[in-house]
N, C-alpha and C positions, 0 to 999 in steps of 0.2 A: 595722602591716605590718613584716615582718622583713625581712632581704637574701639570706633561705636558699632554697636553689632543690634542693627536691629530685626526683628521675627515678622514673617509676614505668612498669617493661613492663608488658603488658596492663591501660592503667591505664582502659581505657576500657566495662568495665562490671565486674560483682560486688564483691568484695571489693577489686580494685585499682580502680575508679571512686568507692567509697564510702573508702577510704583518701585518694585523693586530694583528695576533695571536703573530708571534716574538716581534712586539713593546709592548704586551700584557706580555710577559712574561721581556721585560725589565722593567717592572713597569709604563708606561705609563695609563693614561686614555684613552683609545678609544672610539669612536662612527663610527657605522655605520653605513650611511646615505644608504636607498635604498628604491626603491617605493614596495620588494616583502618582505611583514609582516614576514610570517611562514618562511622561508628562513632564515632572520635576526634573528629573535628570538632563531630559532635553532643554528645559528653560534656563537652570544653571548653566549648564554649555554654551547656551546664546548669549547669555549676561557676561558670563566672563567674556565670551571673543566681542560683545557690543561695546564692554566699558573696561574693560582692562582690568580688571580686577581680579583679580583667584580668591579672594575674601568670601567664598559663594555655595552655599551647601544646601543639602537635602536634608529633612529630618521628615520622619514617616509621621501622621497624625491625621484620624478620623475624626472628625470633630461630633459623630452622629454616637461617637460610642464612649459611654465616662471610663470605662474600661482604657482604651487609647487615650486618651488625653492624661490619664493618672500616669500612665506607659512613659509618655511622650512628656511630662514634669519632671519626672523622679530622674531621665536620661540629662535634662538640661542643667537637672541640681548635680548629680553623679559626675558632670563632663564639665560642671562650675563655669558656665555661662555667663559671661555678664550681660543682660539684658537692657539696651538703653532707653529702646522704643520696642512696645508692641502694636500692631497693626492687625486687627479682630475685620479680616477683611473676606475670608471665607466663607460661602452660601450656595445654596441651592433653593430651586424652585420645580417645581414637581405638578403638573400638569394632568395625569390621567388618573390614577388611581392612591388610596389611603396608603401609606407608607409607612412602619414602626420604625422605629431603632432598637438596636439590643436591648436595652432596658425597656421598651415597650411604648415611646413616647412619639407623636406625630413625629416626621423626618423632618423637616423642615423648623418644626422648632425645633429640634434635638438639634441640627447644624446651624442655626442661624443664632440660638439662641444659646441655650443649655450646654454646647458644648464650648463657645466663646466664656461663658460665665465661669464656667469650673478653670476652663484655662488660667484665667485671669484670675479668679483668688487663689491657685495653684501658685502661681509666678509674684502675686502683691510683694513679700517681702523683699525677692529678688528686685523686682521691678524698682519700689521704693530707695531702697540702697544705692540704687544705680542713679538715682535722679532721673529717671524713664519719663516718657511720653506712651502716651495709651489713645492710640485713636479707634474708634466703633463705626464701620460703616455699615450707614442706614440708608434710607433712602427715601424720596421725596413722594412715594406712595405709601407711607406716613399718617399724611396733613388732607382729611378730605377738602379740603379746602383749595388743595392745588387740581389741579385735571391731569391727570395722568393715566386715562385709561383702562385702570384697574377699579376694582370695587375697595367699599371704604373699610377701614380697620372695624373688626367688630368682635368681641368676643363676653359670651356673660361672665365668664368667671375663670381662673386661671386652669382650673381640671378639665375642662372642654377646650379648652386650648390647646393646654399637652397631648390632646387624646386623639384631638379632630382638624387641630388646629384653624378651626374657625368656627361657627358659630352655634350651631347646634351639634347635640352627640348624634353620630349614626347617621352623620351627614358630611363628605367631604367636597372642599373648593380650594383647588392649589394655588389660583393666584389669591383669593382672600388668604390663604395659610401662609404664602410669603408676605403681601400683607402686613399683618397683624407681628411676623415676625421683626419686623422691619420696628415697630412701634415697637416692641419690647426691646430692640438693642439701644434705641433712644433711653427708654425707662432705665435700664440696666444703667449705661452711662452717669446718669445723672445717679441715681440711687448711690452707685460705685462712690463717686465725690459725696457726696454726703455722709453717708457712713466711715470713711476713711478720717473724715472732717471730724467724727462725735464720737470715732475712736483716740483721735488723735495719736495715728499712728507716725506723720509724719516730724522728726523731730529737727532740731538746728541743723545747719547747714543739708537738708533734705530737702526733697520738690517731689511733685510725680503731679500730671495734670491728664486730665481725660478730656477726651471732646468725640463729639460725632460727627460725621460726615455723610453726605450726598453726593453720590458722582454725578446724578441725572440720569440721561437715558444714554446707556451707552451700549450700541450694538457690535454684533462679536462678542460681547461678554459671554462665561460659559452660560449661564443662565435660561438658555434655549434649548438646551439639551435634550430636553423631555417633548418640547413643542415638537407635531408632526413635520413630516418631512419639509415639503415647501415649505412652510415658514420660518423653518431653522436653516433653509438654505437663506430665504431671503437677507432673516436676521444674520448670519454669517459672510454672506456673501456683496448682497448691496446696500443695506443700510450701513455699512459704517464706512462706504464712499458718501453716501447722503449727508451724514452727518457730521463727516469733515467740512463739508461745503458750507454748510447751514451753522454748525456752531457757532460761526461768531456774530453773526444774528440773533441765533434762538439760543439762550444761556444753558438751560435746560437740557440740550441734546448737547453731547461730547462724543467724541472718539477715545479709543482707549486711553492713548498716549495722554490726551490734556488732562484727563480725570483722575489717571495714575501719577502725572505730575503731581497735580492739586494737593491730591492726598499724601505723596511724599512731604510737600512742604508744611504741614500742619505737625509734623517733624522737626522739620528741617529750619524750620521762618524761627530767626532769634526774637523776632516782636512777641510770639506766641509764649515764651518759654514761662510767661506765669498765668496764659490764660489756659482756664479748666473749665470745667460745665458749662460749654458750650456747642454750640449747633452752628452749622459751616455747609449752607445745601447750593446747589448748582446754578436755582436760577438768579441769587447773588452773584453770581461766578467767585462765589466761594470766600462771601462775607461774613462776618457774622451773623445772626438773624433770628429770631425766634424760629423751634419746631412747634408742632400743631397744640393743640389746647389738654388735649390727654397726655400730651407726652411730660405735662407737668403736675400731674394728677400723684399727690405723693402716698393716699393710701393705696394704688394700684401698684404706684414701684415698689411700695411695701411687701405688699400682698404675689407679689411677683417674686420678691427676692428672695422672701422667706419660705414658698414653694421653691423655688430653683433648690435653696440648702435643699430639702426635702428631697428631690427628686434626683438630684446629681448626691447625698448619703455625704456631701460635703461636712468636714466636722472640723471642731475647732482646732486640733493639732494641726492640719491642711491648711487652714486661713485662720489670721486677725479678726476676721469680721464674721465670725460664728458665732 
């Protein structure tokens, strides 16, 4: 058993339930962060009897709401946490109809995007101190340049993003709004290293490294929630025997378990432990690699970042990097 306690949003099924379970059986502490009770609770209970650990907890956390996530800081400062690794692995994807958040913001950015960012400079100091690891999962609908089925990232400007989360106002597309969020946890990442960099907040004997990741297409994931019935049967039911099959052919497609591996070890891999600002997507099977051409767009990670303070009322006593 180790003394490393790492945090995992939506850690309580697909690829963040099978991350956690592997770091679970490497002797880590886990915590589950997610706003669905009975879900979490039952996940924890499988984790311990799968991996033997009782190292294994619930913590309650909306990521759609800066309200809970401020909730869900002040409990990890209050109950003095030591955080080694965070894993920003929580999303949704929203299919039929415009969705707000308590603060008024597209749902899908608010969860994918907005509430991972407040998290994380909630936790910077902690995280720092700790010599942490901070992985962002993105995903390879990104990069128009890959085929994946989905339409391309697009947004003109960061306020019709928030609002619409795609590309015109008074106009909504769920899979362009996940999309597009997917491109911004890229942005964030990279932004995050930079800023930290021209803070210089990390001082001798400190580390903390960010990187993002791509599981691929991995079915079962919660992510189909919102998809009509048949299709969330199929995606639940028969694509993730397909894509056990076919994985080790097509890089691309995973099953839970290989992608929640993957993702544990950008953790866990001592090779890794001084690389940062990088990108790690599936059809490398989880190489290094360039993300897509915008995602290194530095007036947009600007322009990104400095709306997020905005909209998340983020201020400089909460983060360093205000």
């Amino acid at each position: 058993m180790t003394n490393n306690t790492v945090l995992i949003t939506g850690g309580n099924s697909g690829i963040g339930f099978e991350c956690a379970l592997y770091m679970a059986k490497k002797g880590w502490q886990v915590i589950i962060a997610s706003r669905n009770k009975d879900a979490s609770k039952k996940a924890v209970e499988q984790i311990k009897a799968q991996s033997e650990n009782k190292n294994i907890s619930y913590m309650e956390l909306d990521l759609a709401s800066c309200q809970s996530v401020r909730k869900f800081a002040k409990e990890i400062e209050t109950k003095d946490i030591g955080l080694n690794a965070l894993i920003c692995n929580g999303a949704i994807q929203m299919d039929k109809t415009l969705s707000l958040s308590p603060e008024g913001f597209e749902v899908t950015f608010a969860v994918n995007h907005l509430g991972h960012f407040l998290l994380t400079n909630l936790l910077l100091k902690r995280l720092i101190s700790n010599n942490a690891r901070i992985v962002v999962v993105a995903s390879g609908v990104h990069d128009p340049k890959l085929f994946t089925g989905m339409p391309k990232p697009h947004f003109p400007d960061i306020e019709t993003l928030a609002k619409t989360g795609g590309s015109e106002k008074g106009s909504y597309n769920g899979q362009l709004a996940y999309v597009n969020s997917k491109l911004c946890n890229i942005l964030f990442a990279y932004e995050l290293v930079r800023r930290i960099q021209t803070a210089k907040l990390v001082k001798k004997n400190q580390s903390i490294t960010i990187n993002s990741f791509d599981p691929g297409l991995v079915p079962g994931s919660g992510l189909a929630r919102d998809y009509p019935f048949i299709l969330r049967f199929i995606w639940e039911n028969i694509l993730p025997t397909i894509a056990s099959l076919i994985s080790p052919i097509v890089a691309g497609v995973n099953p839970a378990w290989k992608s929640g591996e993957a993702l544990a070890n950008l953790v866990l891999d001592p090779k890794l432990e001084k690389v940062s600002g990088k990108y790690f997507p599936s059809h490398t099977r989880w190489q290094e690699a360039p993300s897509s051409e915008a995602s290194y767009d530095l007036k947009l990670a600007s322009d990104l970042w400095e709306q997020s303070i905005k909209m998340t009322s983020l201020t400089a006593k909460e983060s360093p990097l205000v």
